[in-house]
N, CA, C and O of each residue as an XYZ file, in Angstrom:
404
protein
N      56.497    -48.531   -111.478
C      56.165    -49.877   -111.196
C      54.819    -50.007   -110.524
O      53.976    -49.110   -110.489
N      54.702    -51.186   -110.005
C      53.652    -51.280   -108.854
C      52.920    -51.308   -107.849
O      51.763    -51.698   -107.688
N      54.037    -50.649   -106.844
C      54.447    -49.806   -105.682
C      54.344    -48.335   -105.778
O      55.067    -47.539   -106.376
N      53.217    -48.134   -105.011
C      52.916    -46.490   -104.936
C      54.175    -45.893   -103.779
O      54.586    -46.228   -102.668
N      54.541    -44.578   -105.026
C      55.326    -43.911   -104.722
C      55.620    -43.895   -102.917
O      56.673    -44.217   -102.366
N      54.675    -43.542   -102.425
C      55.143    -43.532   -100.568
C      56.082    -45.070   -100.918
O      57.298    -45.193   -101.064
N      55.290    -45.832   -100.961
C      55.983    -47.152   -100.613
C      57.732    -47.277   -101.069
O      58.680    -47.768   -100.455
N      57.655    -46.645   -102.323
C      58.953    -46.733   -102.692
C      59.455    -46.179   -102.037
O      60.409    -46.783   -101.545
N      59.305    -45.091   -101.664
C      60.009    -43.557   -100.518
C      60.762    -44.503    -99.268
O      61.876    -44.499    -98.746
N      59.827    -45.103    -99.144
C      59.540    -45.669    -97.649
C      60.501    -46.572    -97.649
O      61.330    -46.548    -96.739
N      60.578    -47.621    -98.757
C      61.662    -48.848    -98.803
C      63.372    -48.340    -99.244
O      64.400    -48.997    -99.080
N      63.244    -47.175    -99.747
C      64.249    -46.655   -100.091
C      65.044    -45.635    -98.433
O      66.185    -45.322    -98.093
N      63.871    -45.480    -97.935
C      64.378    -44.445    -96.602
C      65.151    -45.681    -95.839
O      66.315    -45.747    -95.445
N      63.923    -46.773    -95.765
C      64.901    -47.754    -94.800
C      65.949    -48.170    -95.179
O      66.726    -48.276    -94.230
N      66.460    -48.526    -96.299
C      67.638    -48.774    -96.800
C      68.721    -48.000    -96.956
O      69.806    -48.523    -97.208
N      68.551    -46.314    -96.798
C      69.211    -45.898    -96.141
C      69.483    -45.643    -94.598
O      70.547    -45.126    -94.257
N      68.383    -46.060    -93.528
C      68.877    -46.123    -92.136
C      69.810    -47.387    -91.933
O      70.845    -47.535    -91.283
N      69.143    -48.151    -92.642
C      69.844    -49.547    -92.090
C      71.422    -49.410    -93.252
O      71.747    -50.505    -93.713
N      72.050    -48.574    -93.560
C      73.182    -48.315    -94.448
C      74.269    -47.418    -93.688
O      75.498    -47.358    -93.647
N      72.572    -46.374    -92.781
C      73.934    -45.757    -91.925
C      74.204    -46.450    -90.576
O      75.316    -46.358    -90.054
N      73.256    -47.103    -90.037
C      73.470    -47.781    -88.420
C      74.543    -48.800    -89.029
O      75.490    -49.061    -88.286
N      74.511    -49.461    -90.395
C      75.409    -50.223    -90.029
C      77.121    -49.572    -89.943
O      78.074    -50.024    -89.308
N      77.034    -48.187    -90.969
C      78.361    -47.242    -90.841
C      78.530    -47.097    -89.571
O      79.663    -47.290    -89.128
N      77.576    -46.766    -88.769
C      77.618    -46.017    -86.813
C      78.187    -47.289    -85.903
O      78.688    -47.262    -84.779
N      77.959    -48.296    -86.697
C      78.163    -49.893    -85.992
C      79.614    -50.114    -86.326
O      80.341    -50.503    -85.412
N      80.310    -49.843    -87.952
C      81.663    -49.591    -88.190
C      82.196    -49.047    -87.106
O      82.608    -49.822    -86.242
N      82.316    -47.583    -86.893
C      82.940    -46.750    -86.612
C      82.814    -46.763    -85.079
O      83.790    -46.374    -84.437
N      82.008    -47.061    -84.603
C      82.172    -47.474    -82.938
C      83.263    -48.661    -82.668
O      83.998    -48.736    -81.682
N      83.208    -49.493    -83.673
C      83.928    -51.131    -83.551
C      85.689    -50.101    -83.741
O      86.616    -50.370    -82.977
N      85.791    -49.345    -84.492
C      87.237    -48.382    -84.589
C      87.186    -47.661    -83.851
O      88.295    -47.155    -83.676
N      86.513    -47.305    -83.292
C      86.469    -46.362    -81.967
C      87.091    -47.339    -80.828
O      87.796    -46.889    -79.924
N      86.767    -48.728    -80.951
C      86.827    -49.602    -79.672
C      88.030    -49.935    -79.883
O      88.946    -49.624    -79.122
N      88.156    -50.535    -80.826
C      89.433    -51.396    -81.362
C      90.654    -49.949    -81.055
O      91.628    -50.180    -80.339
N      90.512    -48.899    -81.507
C      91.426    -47.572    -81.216
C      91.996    -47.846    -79.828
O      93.134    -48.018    -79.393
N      90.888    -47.823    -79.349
C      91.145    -47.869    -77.324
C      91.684    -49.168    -76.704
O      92.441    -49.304    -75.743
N      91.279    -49.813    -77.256
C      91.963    -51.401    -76.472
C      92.911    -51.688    -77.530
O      93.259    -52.863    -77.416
N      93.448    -51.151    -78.456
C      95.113    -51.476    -79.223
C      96.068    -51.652    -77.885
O      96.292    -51.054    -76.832
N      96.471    -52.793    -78.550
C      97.867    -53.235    -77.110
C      98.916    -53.257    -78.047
O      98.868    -53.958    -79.058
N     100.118    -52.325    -77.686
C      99.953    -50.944    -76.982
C      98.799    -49.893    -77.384
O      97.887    -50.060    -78.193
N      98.972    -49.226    -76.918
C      97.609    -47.995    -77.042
C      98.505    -47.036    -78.274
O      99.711    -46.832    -78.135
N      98.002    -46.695    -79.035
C      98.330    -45.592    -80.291
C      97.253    -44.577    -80.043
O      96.034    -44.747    -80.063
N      97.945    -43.483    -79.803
C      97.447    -42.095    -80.217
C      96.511    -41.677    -81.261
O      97.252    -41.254    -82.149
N      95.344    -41.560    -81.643
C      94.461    -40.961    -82.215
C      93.944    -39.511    -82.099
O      93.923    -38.742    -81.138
N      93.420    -39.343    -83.729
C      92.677    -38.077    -83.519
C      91.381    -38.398    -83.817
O      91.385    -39.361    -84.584
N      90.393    -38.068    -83.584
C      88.430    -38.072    -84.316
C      88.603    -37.136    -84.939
O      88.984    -36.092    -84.409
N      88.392    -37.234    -86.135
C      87.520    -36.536    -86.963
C      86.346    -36.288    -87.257
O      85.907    -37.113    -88.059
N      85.210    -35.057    -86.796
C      83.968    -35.186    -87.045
C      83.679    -34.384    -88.281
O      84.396    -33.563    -88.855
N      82.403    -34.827    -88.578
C      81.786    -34.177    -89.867
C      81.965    -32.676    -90.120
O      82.122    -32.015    -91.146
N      81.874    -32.331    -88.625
C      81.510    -30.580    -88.985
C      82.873    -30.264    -88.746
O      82.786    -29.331    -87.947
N      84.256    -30.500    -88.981
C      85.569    -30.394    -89.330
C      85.990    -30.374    -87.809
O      87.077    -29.805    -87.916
N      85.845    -30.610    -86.557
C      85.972    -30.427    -85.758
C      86.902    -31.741    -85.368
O      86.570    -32.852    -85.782
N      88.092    -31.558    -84.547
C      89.404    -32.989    -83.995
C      89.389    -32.726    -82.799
O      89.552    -31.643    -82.236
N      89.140    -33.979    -82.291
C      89.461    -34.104    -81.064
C      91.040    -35.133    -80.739
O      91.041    -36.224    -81.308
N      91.634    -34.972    -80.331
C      93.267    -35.777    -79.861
C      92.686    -36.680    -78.613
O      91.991    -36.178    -77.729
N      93.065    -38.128    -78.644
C      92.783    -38.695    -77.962
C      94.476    -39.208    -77.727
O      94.921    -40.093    -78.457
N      95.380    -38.550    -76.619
C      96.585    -39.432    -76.155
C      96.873    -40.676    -75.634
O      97.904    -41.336    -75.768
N      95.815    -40.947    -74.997
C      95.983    -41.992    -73.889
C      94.212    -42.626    -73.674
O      93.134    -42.046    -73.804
N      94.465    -43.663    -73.401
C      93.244    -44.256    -73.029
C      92.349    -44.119    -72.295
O      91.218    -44.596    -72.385
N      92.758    -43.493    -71.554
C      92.169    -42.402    -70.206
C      91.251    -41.474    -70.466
O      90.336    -41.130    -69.718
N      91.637    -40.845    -72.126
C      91.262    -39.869    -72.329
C      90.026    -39.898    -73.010
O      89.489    -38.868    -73.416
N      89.476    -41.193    -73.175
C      87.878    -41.608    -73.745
C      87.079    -42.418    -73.091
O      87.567    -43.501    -72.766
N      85.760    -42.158    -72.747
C      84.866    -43.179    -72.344
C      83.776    -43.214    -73.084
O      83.193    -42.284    -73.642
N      83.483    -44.576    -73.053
C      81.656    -44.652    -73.807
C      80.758    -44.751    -73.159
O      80.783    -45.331    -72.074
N      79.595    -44.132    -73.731
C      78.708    -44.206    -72.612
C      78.055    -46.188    -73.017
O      78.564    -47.000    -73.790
N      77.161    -46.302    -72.369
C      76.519    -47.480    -72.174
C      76.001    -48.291    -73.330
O      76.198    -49.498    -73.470
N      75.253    -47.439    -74.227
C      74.375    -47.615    -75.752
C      75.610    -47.664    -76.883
O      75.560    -48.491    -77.793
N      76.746    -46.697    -76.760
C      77.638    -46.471    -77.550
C      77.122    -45.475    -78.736
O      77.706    -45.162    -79.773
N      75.980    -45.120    -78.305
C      75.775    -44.463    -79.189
C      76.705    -42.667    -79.001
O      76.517    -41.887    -79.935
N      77.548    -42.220    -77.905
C      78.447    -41.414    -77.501
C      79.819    -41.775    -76.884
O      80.169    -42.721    -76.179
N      80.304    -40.991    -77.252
C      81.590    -40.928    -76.296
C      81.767    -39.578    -75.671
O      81.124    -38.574    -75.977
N      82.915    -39.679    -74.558
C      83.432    -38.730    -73.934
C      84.827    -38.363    -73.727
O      85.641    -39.073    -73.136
N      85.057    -37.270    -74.218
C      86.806    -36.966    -74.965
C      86.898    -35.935    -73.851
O      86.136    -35.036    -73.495
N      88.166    -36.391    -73.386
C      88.558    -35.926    -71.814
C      89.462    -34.770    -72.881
O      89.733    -34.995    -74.061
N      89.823    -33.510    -72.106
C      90.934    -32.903    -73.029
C      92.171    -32.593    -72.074
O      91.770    -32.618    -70.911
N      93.312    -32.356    -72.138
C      94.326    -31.987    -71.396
C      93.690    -30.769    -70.167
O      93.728    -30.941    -68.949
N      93.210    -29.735    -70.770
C      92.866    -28.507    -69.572
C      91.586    -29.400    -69.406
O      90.581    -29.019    -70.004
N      91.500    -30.788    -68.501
C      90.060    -30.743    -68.281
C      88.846    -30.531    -68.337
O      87.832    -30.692    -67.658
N      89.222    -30.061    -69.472
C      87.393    -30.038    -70.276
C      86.781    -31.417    -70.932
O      87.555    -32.361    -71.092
N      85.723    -31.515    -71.225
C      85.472    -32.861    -71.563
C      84.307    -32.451    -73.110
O      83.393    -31.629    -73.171
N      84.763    -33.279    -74.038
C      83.130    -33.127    -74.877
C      82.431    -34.574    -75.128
O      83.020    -35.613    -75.427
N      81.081    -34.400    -74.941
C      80.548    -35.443    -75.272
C      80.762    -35.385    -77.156
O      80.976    -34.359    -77.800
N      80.630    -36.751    -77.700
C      80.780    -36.507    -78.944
C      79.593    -37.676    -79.621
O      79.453    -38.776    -79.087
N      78.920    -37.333    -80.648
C      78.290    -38.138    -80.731
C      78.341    -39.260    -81.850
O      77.880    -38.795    -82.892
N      78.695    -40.422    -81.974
C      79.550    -41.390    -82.825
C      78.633    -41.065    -84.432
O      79.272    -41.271    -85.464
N      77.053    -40.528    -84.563
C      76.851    -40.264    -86.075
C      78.004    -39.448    -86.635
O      78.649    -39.788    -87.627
N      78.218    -38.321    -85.909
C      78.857    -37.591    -86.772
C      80.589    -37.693    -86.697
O      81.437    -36.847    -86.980
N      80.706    -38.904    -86.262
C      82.709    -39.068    -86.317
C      82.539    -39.362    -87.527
O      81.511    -39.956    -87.850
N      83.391    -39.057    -88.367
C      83.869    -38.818    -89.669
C      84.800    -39.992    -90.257
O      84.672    -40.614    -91.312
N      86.061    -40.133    -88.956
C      87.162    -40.769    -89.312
C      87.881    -40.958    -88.379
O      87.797    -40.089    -87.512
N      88.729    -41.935    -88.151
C      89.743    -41.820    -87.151
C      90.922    -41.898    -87.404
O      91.032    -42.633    -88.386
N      92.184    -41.439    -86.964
C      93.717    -41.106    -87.703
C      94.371    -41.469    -86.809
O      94.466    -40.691    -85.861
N      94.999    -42.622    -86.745
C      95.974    -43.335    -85.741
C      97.347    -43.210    -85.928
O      97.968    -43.669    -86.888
N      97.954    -42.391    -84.712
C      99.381    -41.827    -84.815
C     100.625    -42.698    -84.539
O     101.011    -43.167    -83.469
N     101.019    -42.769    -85.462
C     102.143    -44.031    -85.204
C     103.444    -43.252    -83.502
O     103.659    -42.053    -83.324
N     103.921    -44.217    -82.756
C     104.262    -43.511    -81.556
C     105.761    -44.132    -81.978
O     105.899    -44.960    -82.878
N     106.807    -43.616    -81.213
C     108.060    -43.805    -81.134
C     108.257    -45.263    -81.184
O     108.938    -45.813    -82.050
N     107.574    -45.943    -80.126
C     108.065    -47.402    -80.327
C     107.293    -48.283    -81.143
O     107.353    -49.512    -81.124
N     106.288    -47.301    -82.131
C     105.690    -48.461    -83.120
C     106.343    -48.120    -84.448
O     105.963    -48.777    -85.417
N     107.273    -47.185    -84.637
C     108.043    -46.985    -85.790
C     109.413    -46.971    -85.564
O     110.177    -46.272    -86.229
N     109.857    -47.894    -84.427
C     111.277    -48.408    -84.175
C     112.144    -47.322    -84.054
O     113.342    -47.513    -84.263
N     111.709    -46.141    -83.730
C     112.705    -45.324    -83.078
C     112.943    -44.584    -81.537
O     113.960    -43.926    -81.318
């Protein structure tokens, strides 16, 4: 066409940033919505590089300020920062009293 190649590069790069911030903008809003579920349901994260973190309790996550991280408390007190590009997925565990038994 009539757009030198950079340019195309260029309009095509942004259209993929602005494709993934808006995925990073998804997946924080399920990250949030995960944590303030009334009642609270059990989750796992799934990140890209196959790595799960178990989130039991609400306790057990904080965000930082930007949202661009979180912080996954673990049972033996360890903590990982995690960084919301690479959450993958989230898997919400149905609990005793949300499947009526």
């Amino acid at each position: 066409g009539k757009w030198p190649a950079i340019v195309r590069a260029t309009i095509d790069w942004l259209g993929l940033q602005a494709q993934k911030l808006g995925e990073d903008l998804m997946m924080l809003d399920q990250l949030r919505a995960a944590y303030n579920a009334t009642p609270f349901q059990p989750f796992t994260i799934h990140m890209a590089d196959g790595r799960k973190f178990d989130v039991p309790d609400w306790e057990f996550i904080s965000f930082s300020y930007s949202g661009r991280t979180i912080i996954v408390q673990h049972l033996n007190d360890s903590f990982t920062v995690v960084d919301v590009q690479q959450v993958k997925e989230l898997a919400v565990h149905a609990t005793a009293s949300a499947n009526g038994q």
